[in-house]
C-alpha positions as CSV (number, residue, x, y, z in Angstrom):
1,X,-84.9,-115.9,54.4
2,X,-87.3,-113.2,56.1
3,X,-89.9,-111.4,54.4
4,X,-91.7,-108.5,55.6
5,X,-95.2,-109.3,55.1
6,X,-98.1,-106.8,55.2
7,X,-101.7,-108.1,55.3
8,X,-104.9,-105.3,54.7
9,X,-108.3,-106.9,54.7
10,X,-110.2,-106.3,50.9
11,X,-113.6,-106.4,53.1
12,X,-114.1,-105.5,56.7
13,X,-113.7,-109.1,59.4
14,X,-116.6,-108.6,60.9
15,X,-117.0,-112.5,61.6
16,X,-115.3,-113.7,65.1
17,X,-114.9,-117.4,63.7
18,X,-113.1,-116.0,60.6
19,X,-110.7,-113.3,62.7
20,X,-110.1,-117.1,65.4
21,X,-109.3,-118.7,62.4
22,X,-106.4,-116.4,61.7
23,X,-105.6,-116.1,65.1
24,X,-104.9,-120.1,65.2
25,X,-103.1,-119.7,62.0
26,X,-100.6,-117.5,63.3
27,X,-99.8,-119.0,66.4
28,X,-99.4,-122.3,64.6
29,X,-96.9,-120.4,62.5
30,X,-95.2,-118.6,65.5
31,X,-95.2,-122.6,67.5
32,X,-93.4,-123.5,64.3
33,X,-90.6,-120.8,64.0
34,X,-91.6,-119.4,60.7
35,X,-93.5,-116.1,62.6
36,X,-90.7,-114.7,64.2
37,X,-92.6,-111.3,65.2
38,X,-96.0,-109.7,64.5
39,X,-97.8,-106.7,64.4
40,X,-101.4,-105.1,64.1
41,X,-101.6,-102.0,62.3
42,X,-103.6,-98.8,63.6
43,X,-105.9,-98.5,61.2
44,X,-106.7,-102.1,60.7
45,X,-104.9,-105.0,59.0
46,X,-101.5,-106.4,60.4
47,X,-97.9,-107.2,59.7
48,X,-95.1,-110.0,60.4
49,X,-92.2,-111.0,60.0
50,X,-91.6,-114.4,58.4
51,X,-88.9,-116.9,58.4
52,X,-88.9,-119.5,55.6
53,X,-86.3,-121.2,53.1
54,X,-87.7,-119.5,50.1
55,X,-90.0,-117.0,48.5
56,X,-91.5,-120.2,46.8
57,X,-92.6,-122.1,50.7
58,X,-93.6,-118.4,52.0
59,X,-96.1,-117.9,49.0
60,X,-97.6,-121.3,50.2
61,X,-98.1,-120.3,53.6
62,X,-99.5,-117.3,53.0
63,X,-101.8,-118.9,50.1
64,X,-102.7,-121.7,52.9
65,X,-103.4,-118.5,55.2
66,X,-107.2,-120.0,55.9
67,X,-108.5,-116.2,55.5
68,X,-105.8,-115.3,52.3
69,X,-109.0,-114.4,50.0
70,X,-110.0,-111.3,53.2
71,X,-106.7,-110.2,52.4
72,X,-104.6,-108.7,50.1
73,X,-100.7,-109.2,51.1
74,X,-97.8,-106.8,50.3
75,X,-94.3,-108.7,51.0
76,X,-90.8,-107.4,50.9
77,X,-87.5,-109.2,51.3
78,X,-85.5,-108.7,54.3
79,X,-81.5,-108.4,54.6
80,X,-79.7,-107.6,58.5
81,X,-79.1,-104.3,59.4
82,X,-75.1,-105.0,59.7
83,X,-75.6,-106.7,55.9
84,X,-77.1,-103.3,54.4
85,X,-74.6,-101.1,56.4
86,X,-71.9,-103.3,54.3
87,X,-73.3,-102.9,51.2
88,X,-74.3,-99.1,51.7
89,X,-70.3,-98.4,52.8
90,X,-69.1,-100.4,49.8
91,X,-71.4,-98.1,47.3
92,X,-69.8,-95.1,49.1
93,X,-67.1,-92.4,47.1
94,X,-63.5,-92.9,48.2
């Protein structure tokens, strides 16, 4: 399953070793396959997209995330682009 998930600092990372620590993090989960793309965010803060089994393994990796208490996450479910087109059409008037 992928999730959108959007990550806005609560206080300002000011600390290099905390912003490395997330740096590692995310490669390790990009090396693994789970961050399929990310993104920073004009303005501060940052967004990925994640692929994991289940909304249940992707609240552990982002409660594992070593800075999770800096952030506060905002995560939406993803379906393909042809799946939503399908759906959209079948919801249409004859």
């Amino acid at each position: 399953m992928k999730f959108l998930v959007t990550a806005t600092p609560i206080v300002p990372l000011t600390d290099p070793v905390v912003l490395q620590k997330l740096e590692d993090w995310m490669r390790e989960q990009q090396q693994m396959g789970r961050i399929k793309a990310a993104y920073g965010l004009v303005g501060g803060g940052g967004c990925s997209v994640m692929d994991v089994a289940s909304a249940e393994e992707l609240h552990e990796y982002t409660a594992l995330c070593p800075i999770g208490s800096y952030l506060s996450f905002d995560i939406k479910p993803l379906i393909e682009l042809d799946t939503s087109f399908s759906m959209g059409r079948e919801h249409l008037p004859d």
